[in-house]
C-alpha positions as CSV (number, residue, x, y, z in Angstrom):
1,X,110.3,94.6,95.1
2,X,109.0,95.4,91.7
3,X,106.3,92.4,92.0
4,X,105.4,93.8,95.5
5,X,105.4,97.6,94.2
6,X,103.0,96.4,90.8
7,X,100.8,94.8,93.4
8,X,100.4,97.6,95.1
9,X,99.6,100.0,92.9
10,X,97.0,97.9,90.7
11,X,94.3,98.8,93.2
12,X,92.0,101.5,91.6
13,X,88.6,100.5,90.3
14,X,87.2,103.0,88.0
15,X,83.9,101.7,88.0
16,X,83.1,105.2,86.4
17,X,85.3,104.8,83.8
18,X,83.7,102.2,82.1
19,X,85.0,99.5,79.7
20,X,85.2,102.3,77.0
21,X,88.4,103.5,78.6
22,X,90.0,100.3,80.3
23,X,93.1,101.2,78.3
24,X,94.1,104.3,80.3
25,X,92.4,102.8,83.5
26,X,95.3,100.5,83.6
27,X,98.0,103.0,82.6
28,X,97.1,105.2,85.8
29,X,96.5,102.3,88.0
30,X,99.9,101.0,87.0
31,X,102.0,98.1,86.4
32,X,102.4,98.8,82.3
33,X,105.7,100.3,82.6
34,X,104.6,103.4,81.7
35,X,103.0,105.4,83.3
36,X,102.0,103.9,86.5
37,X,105.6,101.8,87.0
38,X,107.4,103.5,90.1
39,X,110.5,101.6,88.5
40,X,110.6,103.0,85.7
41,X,112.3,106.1,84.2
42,X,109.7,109.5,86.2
43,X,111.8,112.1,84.3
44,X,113.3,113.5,87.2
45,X,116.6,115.6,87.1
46,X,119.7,113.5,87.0
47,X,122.4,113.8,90.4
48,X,121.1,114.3,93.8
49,X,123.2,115.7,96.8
50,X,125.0,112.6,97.8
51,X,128.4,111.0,96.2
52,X,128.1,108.3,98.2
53,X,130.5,105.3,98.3
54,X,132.9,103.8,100.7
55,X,132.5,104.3,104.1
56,X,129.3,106.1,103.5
57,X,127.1,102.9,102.1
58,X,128.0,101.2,105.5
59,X,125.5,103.8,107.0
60,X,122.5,103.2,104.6
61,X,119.9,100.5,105.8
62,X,117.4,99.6,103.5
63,X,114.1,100.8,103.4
64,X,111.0,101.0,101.2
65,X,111.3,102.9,97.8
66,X,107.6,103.2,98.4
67,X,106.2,104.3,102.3
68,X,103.1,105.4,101.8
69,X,101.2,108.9,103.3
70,X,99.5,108.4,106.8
71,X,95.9,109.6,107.1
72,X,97.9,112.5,108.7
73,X,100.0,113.3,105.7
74,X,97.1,112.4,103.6
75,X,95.0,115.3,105.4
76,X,97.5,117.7,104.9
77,X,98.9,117.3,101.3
78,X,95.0,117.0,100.1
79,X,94.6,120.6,101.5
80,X,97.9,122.2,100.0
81,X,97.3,120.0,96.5
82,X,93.4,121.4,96.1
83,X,94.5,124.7,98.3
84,X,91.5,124.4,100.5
85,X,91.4,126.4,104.0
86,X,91.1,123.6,106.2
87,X,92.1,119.8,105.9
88,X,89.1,118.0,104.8
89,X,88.9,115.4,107.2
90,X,87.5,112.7,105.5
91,X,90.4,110.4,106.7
92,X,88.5,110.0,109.9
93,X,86.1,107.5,108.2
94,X,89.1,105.8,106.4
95,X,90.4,101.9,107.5
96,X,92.2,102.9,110.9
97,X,96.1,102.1,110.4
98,X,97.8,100.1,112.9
99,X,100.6,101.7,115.1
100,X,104.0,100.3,113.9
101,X,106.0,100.9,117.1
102,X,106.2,104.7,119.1
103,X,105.3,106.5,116.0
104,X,102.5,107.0,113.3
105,X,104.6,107.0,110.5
106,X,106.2,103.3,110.0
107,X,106.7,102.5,106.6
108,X,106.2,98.8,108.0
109,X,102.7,99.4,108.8
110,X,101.4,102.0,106.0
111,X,100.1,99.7,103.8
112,X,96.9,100.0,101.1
113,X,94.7,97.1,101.8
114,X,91.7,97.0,100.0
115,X,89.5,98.5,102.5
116,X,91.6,101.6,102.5
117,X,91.7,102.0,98.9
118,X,88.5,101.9,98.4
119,X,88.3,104.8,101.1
120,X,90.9,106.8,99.1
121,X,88.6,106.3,95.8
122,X,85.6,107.3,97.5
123,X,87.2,110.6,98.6
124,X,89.1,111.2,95.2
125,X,85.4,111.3,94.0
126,X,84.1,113.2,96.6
127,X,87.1,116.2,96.5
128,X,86.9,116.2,93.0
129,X,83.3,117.1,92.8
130,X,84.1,119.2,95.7
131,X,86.3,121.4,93.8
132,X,84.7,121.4,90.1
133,X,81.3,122.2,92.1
134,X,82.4,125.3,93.5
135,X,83.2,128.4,91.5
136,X,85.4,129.7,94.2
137,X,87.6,126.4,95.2
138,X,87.9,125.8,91.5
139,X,89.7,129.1,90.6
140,X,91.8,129.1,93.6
141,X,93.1,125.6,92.1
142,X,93.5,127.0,88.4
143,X,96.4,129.2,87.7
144,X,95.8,132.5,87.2
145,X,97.7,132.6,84.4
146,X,96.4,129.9,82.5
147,X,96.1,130.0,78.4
148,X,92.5,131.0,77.2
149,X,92.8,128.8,74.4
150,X,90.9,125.1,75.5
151,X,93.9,122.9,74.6
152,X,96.8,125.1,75.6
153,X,94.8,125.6,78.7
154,X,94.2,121.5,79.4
155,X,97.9,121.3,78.7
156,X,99.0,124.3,81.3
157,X,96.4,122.7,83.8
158,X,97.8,118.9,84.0
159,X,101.4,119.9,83.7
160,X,101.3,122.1,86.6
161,X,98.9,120.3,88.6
162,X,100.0,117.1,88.2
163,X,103.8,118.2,89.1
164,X,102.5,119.3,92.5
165,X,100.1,116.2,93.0
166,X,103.0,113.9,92.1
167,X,105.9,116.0,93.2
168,X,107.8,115.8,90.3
169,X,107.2,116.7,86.7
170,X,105.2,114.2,84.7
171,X,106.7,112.2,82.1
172,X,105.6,112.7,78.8
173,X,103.3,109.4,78.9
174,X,101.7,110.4,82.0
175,X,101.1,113.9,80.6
176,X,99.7,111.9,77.5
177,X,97.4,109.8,79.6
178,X,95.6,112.5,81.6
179,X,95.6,115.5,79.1
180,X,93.5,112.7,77.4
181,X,91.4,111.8,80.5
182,X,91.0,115.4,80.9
183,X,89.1,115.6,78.2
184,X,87.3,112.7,78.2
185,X,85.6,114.7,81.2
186,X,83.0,116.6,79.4
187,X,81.6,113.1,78.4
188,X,82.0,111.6,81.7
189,X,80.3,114.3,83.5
190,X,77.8,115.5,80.9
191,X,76.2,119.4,81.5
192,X,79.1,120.6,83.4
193,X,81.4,123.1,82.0
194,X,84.0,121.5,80.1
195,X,86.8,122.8,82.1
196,X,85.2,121.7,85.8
197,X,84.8,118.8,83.7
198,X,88.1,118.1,82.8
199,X,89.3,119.1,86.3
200,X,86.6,116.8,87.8
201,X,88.0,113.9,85.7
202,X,91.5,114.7,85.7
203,X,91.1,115.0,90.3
204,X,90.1,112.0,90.4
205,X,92.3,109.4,88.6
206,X,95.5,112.0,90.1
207,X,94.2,111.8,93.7
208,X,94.1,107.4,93.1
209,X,97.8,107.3,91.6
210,X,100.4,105.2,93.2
211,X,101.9,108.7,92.9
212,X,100.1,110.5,94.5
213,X,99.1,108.0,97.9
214,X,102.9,107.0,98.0
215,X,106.2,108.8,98.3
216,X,108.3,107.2,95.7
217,X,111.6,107.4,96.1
218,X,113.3,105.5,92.6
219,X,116.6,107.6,92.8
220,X,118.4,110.0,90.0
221,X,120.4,107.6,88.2
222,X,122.7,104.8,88.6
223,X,123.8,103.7,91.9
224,X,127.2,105.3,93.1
225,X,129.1,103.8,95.4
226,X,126.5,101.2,96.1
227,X,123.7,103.7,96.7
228,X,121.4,105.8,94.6
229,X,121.2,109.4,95.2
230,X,117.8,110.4,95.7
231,X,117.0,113.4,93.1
232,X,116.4,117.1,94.0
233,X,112.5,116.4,93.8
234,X,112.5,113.6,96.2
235,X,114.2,115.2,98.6
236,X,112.3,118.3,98.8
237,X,109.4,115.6,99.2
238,X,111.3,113.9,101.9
239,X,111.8,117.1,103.4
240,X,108.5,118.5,103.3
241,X,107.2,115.5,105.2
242,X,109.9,115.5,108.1
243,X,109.6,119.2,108.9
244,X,105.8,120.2,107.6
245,X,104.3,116.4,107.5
246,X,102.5,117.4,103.8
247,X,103.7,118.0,100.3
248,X,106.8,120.6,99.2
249,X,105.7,123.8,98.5
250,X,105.6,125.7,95.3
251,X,108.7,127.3,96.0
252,X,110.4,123.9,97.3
253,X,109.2,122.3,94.2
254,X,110.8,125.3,92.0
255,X,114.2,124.9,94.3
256,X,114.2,121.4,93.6
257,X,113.7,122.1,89.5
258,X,116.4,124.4,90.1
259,X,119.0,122.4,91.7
260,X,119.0,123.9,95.0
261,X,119.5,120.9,96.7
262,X,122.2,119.1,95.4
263,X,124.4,119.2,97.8
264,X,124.1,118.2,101.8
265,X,125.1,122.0,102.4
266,X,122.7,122.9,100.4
267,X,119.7,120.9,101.9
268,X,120.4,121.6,105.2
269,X,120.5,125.2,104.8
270,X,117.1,125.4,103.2
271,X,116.0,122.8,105.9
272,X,117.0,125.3,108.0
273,X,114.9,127.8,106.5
274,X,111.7,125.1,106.4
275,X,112.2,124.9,110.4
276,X,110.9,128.7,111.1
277,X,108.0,127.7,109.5
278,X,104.9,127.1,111.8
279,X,104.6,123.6,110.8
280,X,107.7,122.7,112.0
281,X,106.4,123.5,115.6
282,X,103.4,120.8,114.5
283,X,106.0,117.9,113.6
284,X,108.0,118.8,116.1
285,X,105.4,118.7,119.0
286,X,104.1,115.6,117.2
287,X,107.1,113.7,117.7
288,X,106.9,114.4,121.3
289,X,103.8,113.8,121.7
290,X,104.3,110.2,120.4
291,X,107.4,109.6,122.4
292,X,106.5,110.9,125.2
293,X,102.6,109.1,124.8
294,X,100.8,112.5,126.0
295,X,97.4,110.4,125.0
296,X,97.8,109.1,128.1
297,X,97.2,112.2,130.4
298,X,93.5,111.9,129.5
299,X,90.6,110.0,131.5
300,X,92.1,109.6,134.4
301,X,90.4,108.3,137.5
302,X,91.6,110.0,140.3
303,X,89.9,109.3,144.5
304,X,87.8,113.1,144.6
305,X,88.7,112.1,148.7
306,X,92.2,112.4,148.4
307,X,92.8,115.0,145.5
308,X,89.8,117.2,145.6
309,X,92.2,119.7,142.8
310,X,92.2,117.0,139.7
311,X,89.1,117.6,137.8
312,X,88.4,115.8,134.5
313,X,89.7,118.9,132.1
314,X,93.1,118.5,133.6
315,X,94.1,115.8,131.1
316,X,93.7,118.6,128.0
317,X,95.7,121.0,130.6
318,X,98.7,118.7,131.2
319,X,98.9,117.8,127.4
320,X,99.0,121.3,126.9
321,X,101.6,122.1,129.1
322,X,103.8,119.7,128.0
323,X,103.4,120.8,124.3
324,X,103.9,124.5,125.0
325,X,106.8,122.9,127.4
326,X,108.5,121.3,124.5
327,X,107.6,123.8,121.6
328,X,109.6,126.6,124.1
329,X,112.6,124.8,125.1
330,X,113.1,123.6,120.8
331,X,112.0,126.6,119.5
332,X,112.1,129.7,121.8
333,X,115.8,128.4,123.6
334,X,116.9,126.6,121.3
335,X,117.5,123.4,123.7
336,X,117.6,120.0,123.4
337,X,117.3,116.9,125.6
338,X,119.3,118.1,128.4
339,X,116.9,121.3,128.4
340,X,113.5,119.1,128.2
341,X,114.9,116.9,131.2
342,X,116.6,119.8,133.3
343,X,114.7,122.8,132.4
344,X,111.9,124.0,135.2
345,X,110.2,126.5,133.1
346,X,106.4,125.5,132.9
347,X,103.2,127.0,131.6
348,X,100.3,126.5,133.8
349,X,96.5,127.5,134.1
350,X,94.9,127.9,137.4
351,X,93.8,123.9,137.5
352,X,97.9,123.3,137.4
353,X,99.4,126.1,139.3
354,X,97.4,124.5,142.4
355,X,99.0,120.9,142.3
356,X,102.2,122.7,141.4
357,X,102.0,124.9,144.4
358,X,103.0,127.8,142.5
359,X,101.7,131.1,144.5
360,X,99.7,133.5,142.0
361,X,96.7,134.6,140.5
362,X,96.2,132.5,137.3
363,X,92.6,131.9,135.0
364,X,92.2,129.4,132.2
365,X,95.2,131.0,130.8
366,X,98.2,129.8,130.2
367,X,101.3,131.2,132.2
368,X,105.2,130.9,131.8
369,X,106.5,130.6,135.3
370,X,109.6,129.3,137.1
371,X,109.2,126.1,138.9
372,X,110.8,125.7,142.3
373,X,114.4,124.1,141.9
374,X,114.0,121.6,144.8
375,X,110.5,119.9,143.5
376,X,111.0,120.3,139.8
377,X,113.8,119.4,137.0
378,X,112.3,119.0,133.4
379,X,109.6,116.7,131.7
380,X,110.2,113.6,134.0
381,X,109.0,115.9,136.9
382,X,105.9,117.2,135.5
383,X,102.3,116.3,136.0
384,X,101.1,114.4,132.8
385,X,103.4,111.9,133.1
386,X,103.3,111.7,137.0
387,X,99.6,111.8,137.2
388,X,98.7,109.2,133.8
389,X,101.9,106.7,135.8
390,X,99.7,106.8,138.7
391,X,96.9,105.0,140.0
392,X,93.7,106.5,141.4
393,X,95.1,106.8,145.0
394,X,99.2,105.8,144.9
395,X,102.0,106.6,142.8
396,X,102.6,103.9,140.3
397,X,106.3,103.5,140.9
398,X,106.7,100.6,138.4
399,X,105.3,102.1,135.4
400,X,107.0,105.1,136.1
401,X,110.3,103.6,135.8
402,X,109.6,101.3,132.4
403,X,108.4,104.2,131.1
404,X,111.8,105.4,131.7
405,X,113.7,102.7,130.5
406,X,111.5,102.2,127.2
407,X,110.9,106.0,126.5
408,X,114.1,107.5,128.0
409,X,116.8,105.4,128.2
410,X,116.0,102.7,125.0
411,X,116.6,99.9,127.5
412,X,115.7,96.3,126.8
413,X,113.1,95.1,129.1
414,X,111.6,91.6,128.7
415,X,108.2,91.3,128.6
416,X,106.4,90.9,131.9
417,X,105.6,87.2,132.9
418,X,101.7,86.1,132.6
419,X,101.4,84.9,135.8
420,X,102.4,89.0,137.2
421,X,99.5,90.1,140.0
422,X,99.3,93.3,140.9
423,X,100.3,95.0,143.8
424,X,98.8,93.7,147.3
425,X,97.2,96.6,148.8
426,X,99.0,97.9,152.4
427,X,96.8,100.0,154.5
428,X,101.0,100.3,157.0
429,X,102.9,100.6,154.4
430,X,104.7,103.2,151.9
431,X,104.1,102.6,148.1
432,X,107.9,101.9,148.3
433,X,107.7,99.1,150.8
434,X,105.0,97.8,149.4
435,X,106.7,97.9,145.5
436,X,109.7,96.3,146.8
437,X,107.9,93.7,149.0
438,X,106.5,92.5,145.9
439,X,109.2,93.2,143.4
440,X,112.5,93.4,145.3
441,X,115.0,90.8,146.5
442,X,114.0,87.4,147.1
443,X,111.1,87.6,144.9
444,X,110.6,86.1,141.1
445,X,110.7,90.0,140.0
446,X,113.5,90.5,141.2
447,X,116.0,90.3,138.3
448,X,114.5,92.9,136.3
449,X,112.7,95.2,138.5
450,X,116.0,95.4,141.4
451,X,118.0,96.4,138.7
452,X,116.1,98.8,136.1
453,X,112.6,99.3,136.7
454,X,112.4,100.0,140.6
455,X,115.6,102.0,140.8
456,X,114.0,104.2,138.3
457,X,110.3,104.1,139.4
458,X,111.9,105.1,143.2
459,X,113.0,108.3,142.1
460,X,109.5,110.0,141.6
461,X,108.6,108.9,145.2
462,X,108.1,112.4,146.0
463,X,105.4,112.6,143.8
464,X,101.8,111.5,144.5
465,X,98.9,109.8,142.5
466,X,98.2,113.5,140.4
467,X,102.0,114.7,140.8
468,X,101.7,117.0,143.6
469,X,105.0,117.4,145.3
470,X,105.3,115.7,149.0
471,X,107.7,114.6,151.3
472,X,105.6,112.0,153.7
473,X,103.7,109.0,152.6
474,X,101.3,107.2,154.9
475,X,103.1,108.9,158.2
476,X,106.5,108.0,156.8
477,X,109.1,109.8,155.3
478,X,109.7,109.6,151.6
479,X,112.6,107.6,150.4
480,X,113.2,108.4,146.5
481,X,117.0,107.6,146.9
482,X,118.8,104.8,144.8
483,X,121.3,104.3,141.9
484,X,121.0,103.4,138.3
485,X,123.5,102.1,136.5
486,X,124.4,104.4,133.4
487,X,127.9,104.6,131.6
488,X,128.4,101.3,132.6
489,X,128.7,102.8,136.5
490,X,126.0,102.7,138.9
491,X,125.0,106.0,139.8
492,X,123.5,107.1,143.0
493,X,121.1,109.9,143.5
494,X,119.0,111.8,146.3
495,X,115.5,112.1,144.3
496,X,114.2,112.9,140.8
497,X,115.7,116.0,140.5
498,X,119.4,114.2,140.6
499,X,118.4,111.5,138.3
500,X,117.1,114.0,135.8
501,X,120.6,115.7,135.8
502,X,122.2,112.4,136.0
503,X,119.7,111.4,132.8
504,X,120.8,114.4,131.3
505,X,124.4,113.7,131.8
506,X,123.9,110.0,130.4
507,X,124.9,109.0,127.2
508,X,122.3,106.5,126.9
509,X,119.4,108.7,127.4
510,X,120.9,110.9,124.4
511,X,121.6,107.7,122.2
512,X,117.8,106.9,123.0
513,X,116.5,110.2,121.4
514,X,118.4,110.3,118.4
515,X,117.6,106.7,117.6
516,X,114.0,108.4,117.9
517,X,114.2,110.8,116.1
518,X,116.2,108.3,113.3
519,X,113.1,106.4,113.3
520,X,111.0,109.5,112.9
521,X,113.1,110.8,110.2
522,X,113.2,107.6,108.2
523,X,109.7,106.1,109.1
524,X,111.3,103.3,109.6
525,X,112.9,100.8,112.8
526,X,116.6,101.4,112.8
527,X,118.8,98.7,112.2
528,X,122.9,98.0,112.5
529,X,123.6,100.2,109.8
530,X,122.2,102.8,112.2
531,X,124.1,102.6,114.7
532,X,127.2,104.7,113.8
533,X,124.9,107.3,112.6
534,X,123.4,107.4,115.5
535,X,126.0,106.7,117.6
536,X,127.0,110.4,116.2
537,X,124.0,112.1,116.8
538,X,123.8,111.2,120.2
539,X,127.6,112.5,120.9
540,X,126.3,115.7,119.5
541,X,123.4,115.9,121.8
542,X,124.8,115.7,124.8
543,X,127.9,117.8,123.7
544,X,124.8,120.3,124.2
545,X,123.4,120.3,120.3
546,X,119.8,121.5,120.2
547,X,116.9,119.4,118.9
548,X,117.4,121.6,115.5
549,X,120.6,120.5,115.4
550,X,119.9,116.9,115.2
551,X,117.2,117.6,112.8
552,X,119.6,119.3,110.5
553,X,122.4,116.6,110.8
554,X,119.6,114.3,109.6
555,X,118.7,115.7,106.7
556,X,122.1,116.4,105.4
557,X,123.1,112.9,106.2
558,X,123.9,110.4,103.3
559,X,120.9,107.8,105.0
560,X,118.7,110.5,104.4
561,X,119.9,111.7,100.7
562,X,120.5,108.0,99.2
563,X,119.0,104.7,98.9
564,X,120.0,101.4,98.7
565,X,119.6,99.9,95.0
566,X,116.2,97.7,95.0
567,X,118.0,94.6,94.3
568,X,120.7,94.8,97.1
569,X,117.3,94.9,99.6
């Protein structure tokens, strides 16, 4: 780990430096066990808010001391750190990152390849200029209460920066190194004024650090129990990225310097406090959005013959009804996962009202209405995911139900063979018949789609190729009836509003979105030592615990507060 952490963080070229400085060029690029070592001692405050030990390590699963920001978190903090009005986008021009299973924040798949450190060098030149260029961005970054005195000044500027930038105070080495880059600023920019200077300088080798482009997570202490306690500064780090994706607030940072969060108790009460926060509702929506693959309401190709109603704009219109869906059933109810698959509250516009057959006058506007009970029964039920598992004229009955088993339920489904054709087309026949011809008994599909994907795909018969309700399909009458097996019992229902209730009820579906939000929480894949935890978490949830709830139990959680020691990994 420390080999792979050195390597890591030996990136920066300060071609702008020059020989003259190499010295310190190394010390804030890393690996001299000084400065830029994430092993060694960061000065943070001894304890955390875990005594771990016992029963408790069994929980722990390893994970990087190290995960580094997405271009996501890297947007955000960048506007907090510099206090800028609006992220400053210059992520969108940085090496893409790969997505490391449902959700943009794997550790696994965060990692600083060249190409992407030179991207962050070329913006910790470009914000740094940014700022020391502009009279106005510059004093909202300075302290108003800064020393006139030069040194005192230099010395008030890097301790206080440089404790946000890193998010935790600076050790006295560190503080050394960049008081002393700091004022090697005036040379390296020659004709500014010494203090944009200095900050100019100072921006730049801060926004490059291993500490700054990583969340390092070394632990207060020796391990206890078999784990390390994270300290109060980490966690306020860890916090501020679950709940507000971006860095801990002043006041966060001053709670953590004040040991406010030593204890679980004492976390999850200010967690608590972090969620009425707007930002929340961003991470929050975020996570659905992921899991729920919302990307995939847009560009749809839909026959104008059959459904005149679906324009092009719809796909911005169903996104957005799902994420007002979500953000009212978490926030405004209080719900959880039995509300988001049950609940037939919807807001729609005009474009949506008309496939939903909802009687009204409505505009571009969103609208919170009722949906009617015998069409309509949470998320599964609505149009975004209907219309994207759809093809341009037919239900898509198949990807409907692995989308249910993958996204819902957590099943395992085997990949699908290479030699899979699609479906034949059938002027006579129903999309069912015509699913089940080609996947059903007697043929090679048979073992996996009989069983998990057709049952499930079946239930959303009733819904056509944009999700309009019907109850006929080519002259026939719809047949959305089967059974699913769930609780170890196969369980029958009529349509998708019963299978939504019996979803609901499950307590796979529940173990399936705490093990998401697990692997949200940790940006990480969850492994055995998981499993209790979340094995918890999903009794909670469908004992009727909201979202919130699950969030809260998360953060207060020993996995969440501790580590497990470098060497044991």
């Amino acid at each position: 780990m420390f080999s792979l952490a050195c390597r890591l963080t030996s990136f920066p070229r300060w071609r702008r430096l020059g020989a003259g400085v190499g010295a310190a060029a190394l010390l804030l690029a890393g690996c001299t066990g000084a400065v830029g070592d994430p092993l060694a001692d960061d000065g943070v405050e001894p304890g955390g808010a875990v005594e771990p030990g016992g029963a408790a390590e069994a929980q722990v699963a390893e994970r990087s001391m190290f995960p580094r920001l997405s271009h996501a978190q890297w947007e955000n903090t960048v506007r907090d750190l510099l206090r800028l009005d609006d992220r400053p986008g210059l992520s969108a021009s940085f090496t893409s990152d790969p997505l490391g299973g449902v959700f943009d924040n794997n550790e696994a798949a965060l990692q600083v390849t060249p190409g992407l450190w030179g991207d962050y060098q070329r913006a910790a030149e470009e914000l740094a200029a940014m700022v020391a260029d502009d009279e106005g961005k510059l004093g909202r970054l300075l302290p108003a209460d800064l020393p006139a005195e030069p040194e005192a000044r230099a010395q008030a500027f890097i301790e206080r920066f440089g404790e946000r930038a890193f998010r935790r105070p600076l050790t006295d080495e560190e503080r050394a190194a960049y008081l002393a880059l700091f004022h090697r600023g005036a040379e390296l920019f020659a004709g500014e004024d010494p203090l944009a200077a200095g900050v100019r300088a100072a921006l730049e080798a801060f926004l490059q650090s291993p500490h700054f482009v990583y969340r390092v997570e070394v632990g207060a202490g020796p391990a206890k129990g078999g784990l390390i306690p994270l300290s109060g500064h980490e966690i306020a780090t860890k916090l501020a990225y679950l709940l507000w994706n971006t860095m801990p607030s002043d006041q966060l940072l001053a709670a953590a310097k004040a040991g406010e969060l030593s204890t679980p108790e004492a976390v999850r009460a200010y967690a608590e406090g972090m969620l009425e926060d707007p930002r929340s509702r961003e991470v929050v929506g975020a996570f659905h959005r992921q899991l729920y693959d919302y990307k995939m309401y847009h560009d749809l190709n839909k026959d104008p013959a059959l459904f005149p109603e679906f324009v092009p704009e719809m796909g911005d219109d169903m996104q957005r009804e799902a994420e007002r869906f979500v953000e009212h059933v978490v926030f405004d109810e209080g719900g959880g996962l039995t509300d988001l698959l049950t609940s037939r509250t919807a807001f729609v516009n005009d474009h949506l009202a008309a496939v939903y057959g909802v009687e009204g006058d409505f505009s571009n506007e969103f609208t919170k209405v009722e949906l009617n009970q015998a069409e309509r029964s949470g998320l599964l039920t609505r149009l975004g995911f209907l219309a994207a598992k759809a093809t341009a004229r037919q239900p898509d009955s198949i990807h409907r139900g692995v989308f249910v088993n993958l996204r819902i339920l957590c099943a395992a489904l085997p990949a699908p063979p290479d030699n899979a054709t699609a479906l034949p087309p059938g002027e006579k026949a129903t999309n069912r018949e015509r699913v089940e011809a080609h996947t059903g008994k007697g043929t090679c599909g048979a073992s996996c789609h009989g069983a998990l994907i057709n049952p499930a795909g079946f239930a959303f018969e009733r819904y056509d190729a944009i999700g309009k309700y019907r109850t006929t399909d080519n002259g026939a009458a719809v047949n959305s009836a089967d059974a699913y097996t769930l609780g170890g019992q196969p369980r029958s229902y009529a349509d998708a509003i019963e299978f939504s209730q019996l979803l609901a009820e499950s307590s796979e579906a529940h173990a399936c979105y705490a093990k998401r939000w697990v692997t949200f929480a940790e940006g990480r894949d969850v492994g055995a030592k998981d499993q209790a935890f979340i094995g918890e978490l999903a009794e909670a949830s469908r004992g009727g615990a909201s979202t919130k709830d699950l969030i809260l139990q998360i953060v207060s959680s020993t996995s969440f507060l501790a580590r497990v020691p470098a060497e044991a990994q």
